[in-house]
N, C-alpha and C positions, 0 to 999 in steps of 0.2 A: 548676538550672544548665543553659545551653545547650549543647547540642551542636553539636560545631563538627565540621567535617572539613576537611583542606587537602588538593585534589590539586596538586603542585606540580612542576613541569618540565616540563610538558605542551604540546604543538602544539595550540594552543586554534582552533578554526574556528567560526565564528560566523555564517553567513550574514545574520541579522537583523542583524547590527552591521558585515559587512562585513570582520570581523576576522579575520586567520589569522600568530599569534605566538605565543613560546613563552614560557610564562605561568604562572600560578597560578589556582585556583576554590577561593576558599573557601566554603563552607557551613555555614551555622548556623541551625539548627529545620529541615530539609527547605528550605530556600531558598536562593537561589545570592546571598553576601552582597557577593563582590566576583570578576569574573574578567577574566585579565589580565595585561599584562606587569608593573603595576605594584599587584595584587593587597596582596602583601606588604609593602608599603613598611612598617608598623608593626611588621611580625615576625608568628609564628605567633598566633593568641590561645591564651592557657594551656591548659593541660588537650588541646589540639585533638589529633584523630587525626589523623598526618601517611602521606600516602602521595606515594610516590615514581612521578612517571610518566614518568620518563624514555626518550623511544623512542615513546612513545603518542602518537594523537592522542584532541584529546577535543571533543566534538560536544554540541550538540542534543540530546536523544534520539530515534529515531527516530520516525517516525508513517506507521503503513501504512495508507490508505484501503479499501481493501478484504479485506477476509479473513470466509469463510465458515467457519461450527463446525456441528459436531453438535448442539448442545444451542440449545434442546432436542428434542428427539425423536428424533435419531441419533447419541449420545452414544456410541456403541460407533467410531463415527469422529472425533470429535473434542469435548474437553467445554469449556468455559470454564474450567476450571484446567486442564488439559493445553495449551490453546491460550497461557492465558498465560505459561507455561514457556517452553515453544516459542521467544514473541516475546522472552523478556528473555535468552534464551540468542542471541537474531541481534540483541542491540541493540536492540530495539523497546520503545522506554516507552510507547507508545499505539499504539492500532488501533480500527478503525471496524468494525462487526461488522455483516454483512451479514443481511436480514432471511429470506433462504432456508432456516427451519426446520421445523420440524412439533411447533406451526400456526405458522403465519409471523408474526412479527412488524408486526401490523397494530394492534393496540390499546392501552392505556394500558398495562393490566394484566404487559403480555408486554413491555413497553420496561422497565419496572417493574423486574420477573422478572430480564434482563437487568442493569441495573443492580445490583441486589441481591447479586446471586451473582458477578460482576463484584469488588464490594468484599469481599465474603467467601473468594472462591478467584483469585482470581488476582493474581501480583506486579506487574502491570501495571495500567496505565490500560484500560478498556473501553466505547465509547461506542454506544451502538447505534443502526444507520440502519431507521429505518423503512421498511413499505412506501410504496409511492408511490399503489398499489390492492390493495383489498380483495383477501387471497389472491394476489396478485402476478398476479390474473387481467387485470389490463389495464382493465377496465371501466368500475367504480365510485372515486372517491378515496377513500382515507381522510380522520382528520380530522386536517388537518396542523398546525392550530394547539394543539388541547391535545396530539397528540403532540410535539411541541415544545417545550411547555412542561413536558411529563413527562420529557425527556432526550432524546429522538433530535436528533443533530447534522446528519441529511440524511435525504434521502427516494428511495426508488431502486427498480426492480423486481425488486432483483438481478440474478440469472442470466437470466430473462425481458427480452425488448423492449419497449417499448411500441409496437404499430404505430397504436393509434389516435391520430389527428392533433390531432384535437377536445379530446380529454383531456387532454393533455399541453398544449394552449395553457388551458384551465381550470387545470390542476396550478398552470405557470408564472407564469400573475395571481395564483391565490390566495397561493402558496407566495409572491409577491414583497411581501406585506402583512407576513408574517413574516420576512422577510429571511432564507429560509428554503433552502436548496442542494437541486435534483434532479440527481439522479448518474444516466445511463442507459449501458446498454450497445447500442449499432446495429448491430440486426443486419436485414433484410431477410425480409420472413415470407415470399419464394418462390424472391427469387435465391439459387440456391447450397441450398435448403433441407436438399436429402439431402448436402451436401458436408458432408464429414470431414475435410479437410486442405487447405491452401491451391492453388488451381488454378493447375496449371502442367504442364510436361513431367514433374514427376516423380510428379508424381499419376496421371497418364498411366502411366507406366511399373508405377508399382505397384496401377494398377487399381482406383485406389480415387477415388469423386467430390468434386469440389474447390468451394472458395468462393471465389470471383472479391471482387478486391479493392472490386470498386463494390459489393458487398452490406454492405458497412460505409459507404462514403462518402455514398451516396444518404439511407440514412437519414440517418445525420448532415449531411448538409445540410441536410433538411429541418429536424429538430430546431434548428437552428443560424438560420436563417429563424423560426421559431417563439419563440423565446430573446429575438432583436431585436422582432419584434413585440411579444413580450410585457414585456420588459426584468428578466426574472427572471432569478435564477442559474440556472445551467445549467454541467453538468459532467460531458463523456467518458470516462464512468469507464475504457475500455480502445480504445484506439486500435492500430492496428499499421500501416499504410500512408500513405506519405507524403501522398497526397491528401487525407487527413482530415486532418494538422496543415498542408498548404495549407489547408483550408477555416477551421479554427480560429483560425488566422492572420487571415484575410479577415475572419470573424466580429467580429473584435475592432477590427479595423480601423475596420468599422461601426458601433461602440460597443455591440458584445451583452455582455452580461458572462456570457463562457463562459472555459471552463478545461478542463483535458483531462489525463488520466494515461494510462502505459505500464505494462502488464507488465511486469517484471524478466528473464519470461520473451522477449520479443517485442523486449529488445535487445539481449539474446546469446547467445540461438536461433535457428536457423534449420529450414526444412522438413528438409536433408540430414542432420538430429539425429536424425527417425523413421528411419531403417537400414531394418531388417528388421520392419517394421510394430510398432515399439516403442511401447507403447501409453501407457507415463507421457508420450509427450510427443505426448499428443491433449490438444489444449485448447482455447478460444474466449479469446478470437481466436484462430484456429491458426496456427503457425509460417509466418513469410513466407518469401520468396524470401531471400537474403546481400542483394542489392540493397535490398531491400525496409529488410531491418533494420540497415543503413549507413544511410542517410539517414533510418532513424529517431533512431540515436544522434545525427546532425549537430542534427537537430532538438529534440532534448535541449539537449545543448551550446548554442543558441542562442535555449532558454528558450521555443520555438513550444512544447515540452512544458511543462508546469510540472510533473508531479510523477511520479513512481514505484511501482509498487504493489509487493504479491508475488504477490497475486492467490490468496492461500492458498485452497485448496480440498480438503480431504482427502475421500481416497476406498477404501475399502475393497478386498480382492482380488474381494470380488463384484461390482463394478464395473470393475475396473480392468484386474485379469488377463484380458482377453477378446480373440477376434480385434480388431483395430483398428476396424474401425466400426463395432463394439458397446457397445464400452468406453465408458465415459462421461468426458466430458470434467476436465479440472483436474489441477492441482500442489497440493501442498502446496510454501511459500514463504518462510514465517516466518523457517525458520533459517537460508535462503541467501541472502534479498534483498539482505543489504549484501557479503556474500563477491562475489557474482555481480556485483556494481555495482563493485566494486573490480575485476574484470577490466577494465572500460571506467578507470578510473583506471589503470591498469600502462602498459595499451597506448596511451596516450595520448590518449583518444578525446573522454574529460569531464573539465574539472579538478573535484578535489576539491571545493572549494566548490560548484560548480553542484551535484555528484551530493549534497551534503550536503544544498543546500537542498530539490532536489526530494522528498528522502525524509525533509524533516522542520519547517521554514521555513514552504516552501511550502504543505507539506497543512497545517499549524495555521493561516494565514493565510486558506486557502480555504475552511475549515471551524468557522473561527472555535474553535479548541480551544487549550487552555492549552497551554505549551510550545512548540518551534520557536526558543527563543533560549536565551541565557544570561546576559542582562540584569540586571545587581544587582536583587534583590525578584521573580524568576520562582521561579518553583517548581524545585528539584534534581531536574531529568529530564535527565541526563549517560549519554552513551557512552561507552567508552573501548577504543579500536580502535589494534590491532598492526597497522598494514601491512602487514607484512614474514610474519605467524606463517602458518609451511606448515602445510596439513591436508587430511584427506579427507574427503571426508562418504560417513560410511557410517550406513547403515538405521539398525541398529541403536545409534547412538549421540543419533539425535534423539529431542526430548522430543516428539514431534508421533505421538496415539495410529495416523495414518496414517505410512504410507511410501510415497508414492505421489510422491516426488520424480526430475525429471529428471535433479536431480543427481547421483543416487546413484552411488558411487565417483569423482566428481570431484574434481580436484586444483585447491585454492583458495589464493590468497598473502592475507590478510590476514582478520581475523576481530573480533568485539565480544570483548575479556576481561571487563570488567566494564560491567554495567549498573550504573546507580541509579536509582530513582525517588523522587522525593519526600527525597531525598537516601539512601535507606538502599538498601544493596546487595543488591540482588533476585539476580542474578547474577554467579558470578566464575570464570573458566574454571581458575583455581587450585584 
């Protein structure tokens, strides 16, 4: 007999469909069989488990493009089942797992590995991105086509640049045979090299060396030049300064097919968040200027962004707890990216639907991954998000084996109560 579920009185928001009404989702086998204002029109089906969502809205499921784990080889900071806790406790039904491990996910074997333990421990979806070069040294490619056809959804350096030019217009042809995504992050091997914190008067003041906004643009232009030449996909994995979503903008103009995502961190943080050389909020990109991260929200809002990360990165007190440009960079993200993005919703910055689609539409769209809608015959990957429900994040209440978050003891208005994937409830903050 099938199993059915009805979420019913729901604020249904659909970016794929364009839809935002208060509605019904039924499900049956894991699949979303009708959703909608007029859902119900034949009544419940028998036996169906009915839940009440009245006050909710309900989404998508999330999808986070970037999130780094421990595992394997620094499992004691974060594992593939701790990680996917984490994601189904902030809404996240999928995430892209970044190849930054020990050994790095360079081979069949280890995409494999990933997957495997993926379906085995975690409530979520897990896809993993390949390197882009051997050891994320820059150098050599991998081989992008049977990784690809082994599961990795993109190909990326991770946390590394790529500075060589040559390689990356090679990566770009070959990967464009496989209609295959490179995700890089631009960062500049000299400008800014020893800088810690974004260059400005306050960097100044607390004495410590800054990264000047053009050691992100410069590469990325070039990359961006490279992309059209080559007509590969091409995608910013972390952007923070308005000049790069002007260049992105331009890029596309040209006809490159590029795409670009933001930190969570990077659009409702700023530099004046370090105080007193607070080291959870050392990160790359590092916190901009208020100006800076104002017209990066506009540029959300106007879709020059297309998607949202959390940029999880967990990190240990051996890392973390240190004078500030010791410390090594990153947040853990998981659990705050949609609370955090709901700030930019209160204060009126991004309507709902953009910030829906960027964190969830859009990345399955650009990464060609199931989910992103709620289309009769999609797969039951559903959010279901309190606007309204107050809370604090405190350390100790996250599933994430790191606490290396900037949010800590932050006061958030709205949050995920229930996850599903595949229709069955991973998590429920009941």
């Amino acid at each position: 007999m099938s199993a059915v579920t009805v979420l019913k009185n729901a604020r249904i928001i659909d970016p794929s469909r364009n839809l935002d009404e208060i509605g019904t989702i039924v499900i049956r086998d894991g699949r979303i069989e009708a959703a909608g204002r007029d859902a119900l029109n034949q009544g419940a089906p028998e036996g169906a488990t009915i839940r009440d969502c009245a006050n909710l809205v309900a989404v998508p499921g999330l999808i986070d493009a970037r999130v780094f784990t421990g595992e394997p080889g620094g499992e004691h900071r974060e594992t593939i089942a701790s990680a996917g806790k984490a994601a189904a406790a902030g809404g996240i039904t999928s995430f892209i797992m970044m190849p930054d491990t020990d050994p790095v996910i360079d081979d069949i074997a280890l995409v494999e590995f990933v997957r495997k333990n993926a379906r085995d421990a975690s409530p979520v979806h897990i896809y993993p991105a390949a390197a882009l070069t051997k050891g994320l040294a820059g150098d050599e490619m991998t081989e992008i086509g049977l990784l690809k056809e082994a599961g990795a959804v993109a190909f990326t350096n991770g946390r590394q640049p790529l500075h060589n030019a040559q390689v990356l217009r090679r990566a770009l042809t070959y990967a464009r045979e496989f209609g295959a995504v490179i995700a890089l992050e631009t960062r500049d091997k000299y400008l800014g090299a020893g800088g810690v914190m974004h260059e400005g008067l306050l960097a100044s003041w607390l004495g410590l060396s800054g990264i000047p906004r053009e050691a992100e643009i410069i590469p990325l232009e070039r990359d961006l030049r490279i992309a059209a030449l080559t007509q590969g996909k091409y995608h910013a994995a972390q952007i923070s300064v308005p000049g790069s979503a002007e260049a992105i903008v331009s890029a596309k103009a040209r006809g490159a097919k590029v795409t670009s995502g933001i930190s969570i961190n990077n659009l409702t943080l700023n530099e004046n968040d370090i105080g007193e050389y607070r080291s959870f909020f050392k990160l790359y990109p590092p916190l901009r200027a208020e100006d800076d991260r104002v017209a990066m929200v506009e540029a959300l809002n106007k879709g020059e962004i297309d998607i949202i990360v959390s940029s999880h990165d967990p990190q240990d007190v051996d890392t973390k707890r240190l004078p500030f440009a010791e410390a090594e960079n990153g947040a853990i993200g998981l659990e705050t990216m949609l609370a955090a993005a709901l700030r930019l919703h209160h204060n009126g910055s991004v309507g709902l639907m953009r910030l829906i689609d960027a964190m969830s539409t859009a990345p399955a769209r650009i990464f060609d991954l199931p989910g992103g809608t709620l289309k009769p015959g999609a797969m039951a990957d559903i959010t279901l998000i309190d606007l309204d429900e107050p809370w604090i994040c405190m350390k100790d209440q996250l599933y994430s084996r790191s606490k290396n978050t900037p949010f800590e003891n932050a006061r958030f208005s709205g949050r995920a109560v229930e996850t599903y994937v595949g229709g069955k409830l991973v998590f429920s903050l009941g």
